[in-house]
C-alpha positions as a LaTeX table, in Angstrom:
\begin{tabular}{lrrr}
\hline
Residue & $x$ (\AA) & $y$ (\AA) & $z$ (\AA) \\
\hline
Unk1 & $-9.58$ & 33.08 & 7.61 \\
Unk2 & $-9.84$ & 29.29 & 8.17 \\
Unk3 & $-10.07$ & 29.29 & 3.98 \\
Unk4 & $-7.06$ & 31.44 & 3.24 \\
Unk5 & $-4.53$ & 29.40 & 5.61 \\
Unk6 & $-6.13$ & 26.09 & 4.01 \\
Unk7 & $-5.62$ & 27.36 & 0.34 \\
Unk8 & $-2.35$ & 28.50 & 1.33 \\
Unk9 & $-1.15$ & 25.37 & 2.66 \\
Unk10 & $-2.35$ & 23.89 & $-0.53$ \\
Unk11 & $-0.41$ & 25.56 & $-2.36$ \\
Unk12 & 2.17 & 25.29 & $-0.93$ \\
Unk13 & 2.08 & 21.63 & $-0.76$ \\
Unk14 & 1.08 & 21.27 & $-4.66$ \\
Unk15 & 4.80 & 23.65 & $-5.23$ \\
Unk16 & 6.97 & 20.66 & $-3.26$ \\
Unk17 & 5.19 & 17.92 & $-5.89$ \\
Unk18 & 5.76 & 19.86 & $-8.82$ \\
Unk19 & 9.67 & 20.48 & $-7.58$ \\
Unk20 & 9.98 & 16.79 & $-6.60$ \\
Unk21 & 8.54 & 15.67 & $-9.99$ \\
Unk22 & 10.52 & 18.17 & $-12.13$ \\
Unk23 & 13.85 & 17.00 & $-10.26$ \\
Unk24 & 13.11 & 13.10 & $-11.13$ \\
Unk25 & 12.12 & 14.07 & $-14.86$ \\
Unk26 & 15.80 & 16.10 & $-14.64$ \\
Unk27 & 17.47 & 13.41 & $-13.15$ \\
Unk28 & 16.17 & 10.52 & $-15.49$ \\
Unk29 & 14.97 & 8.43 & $-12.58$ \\
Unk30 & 12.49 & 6.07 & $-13.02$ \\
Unk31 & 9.74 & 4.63 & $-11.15$ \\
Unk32 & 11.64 & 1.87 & $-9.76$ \\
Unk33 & 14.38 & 4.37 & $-8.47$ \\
Unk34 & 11.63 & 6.24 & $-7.16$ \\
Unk35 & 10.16 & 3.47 & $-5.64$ \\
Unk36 & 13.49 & 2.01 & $-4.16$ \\
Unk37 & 14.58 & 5.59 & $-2.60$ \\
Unk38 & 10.69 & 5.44 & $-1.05$ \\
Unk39 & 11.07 & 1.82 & 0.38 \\
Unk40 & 14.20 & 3.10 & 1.94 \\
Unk41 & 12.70 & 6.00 & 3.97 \\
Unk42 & 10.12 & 3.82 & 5.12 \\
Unk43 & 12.67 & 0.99 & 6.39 \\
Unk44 & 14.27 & 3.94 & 8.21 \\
Unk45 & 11.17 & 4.50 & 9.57 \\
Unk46 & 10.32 & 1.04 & 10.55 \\
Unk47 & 13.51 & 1.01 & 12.58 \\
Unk48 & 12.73 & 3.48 & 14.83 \\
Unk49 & 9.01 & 2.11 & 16.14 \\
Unk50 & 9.54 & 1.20 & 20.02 \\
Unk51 & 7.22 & $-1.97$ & 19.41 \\
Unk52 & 9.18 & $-5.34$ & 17.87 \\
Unk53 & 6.58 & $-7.08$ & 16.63 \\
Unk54 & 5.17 & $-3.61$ & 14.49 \\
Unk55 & 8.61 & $-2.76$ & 13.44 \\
Unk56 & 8.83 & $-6.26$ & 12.09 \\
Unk57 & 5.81 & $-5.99$ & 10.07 \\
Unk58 & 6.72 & $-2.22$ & 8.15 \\
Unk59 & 10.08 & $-4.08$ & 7.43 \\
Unk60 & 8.21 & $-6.90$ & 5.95 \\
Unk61 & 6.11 & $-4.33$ & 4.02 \\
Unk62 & 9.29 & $-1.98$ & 3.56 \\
Unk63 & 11.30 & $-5.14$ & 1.65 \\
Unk64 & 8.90 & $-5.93$ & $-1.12$ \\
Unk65 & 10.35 & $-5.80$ & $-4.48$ \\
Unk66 & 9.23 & $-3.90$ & $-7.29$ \\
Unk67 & 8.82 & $-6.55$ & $-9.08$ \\
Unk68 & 6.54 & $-7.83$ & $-6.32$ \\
Unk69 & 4.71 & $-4.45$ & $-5.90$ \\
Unk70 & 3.95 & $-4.14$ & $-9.49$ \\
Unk71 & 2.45 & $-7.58$ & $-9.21$ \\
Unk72 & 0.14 & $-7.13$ & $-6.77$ \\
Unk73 & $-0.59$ & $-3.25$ & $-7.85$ \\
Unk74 & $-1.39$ & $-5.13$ & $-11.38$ \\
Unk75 & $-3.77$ & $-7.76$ & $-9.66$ \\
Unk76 & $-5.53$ & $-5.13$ & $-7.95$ \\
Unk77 & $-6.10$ & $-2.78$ & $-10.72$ \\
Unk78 & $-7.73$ & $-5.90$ & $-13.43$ \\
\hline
\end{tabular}
């Protein structure tokens, strides 16, 4: 039983990414767009942690650039 809720949720889960992928590809956004709308939600996020100095750190983490992120994603990867 366990198995069939698991696969289930699975699949269910794999449907959202392929809708959320085919409705960038439609909509011509790119990464960066992608990555901008994703920085958003997480400053949203960061604003509503009951802890200052926490909240202060996801902003810090929520405000890097692309440019920046690419960066350091590049440094990481060579």
């Amino acid at each position: 039983m366990y198995l069939v809720i698991k696969e289930a949720i699975l699949k269910q889960n794999c449907t959202c990414l392929y809708i959320i992928i085919i409705t960038a590809l439609i909509c011509g956004c790119t990464a960066e767009h992608i990555y901008g709308a994703g920085q958003s939600w997480k400053r949203e996020q960061c604003y509503t942690m009951p802890n200052q100095t926490e909240s202060n750190e996801c902003l810090n983490k929520a405000n890097t650039s692309y440019d920046d992120y690419k960066y350091k994603a590049g440094k990481i990867k060579n």
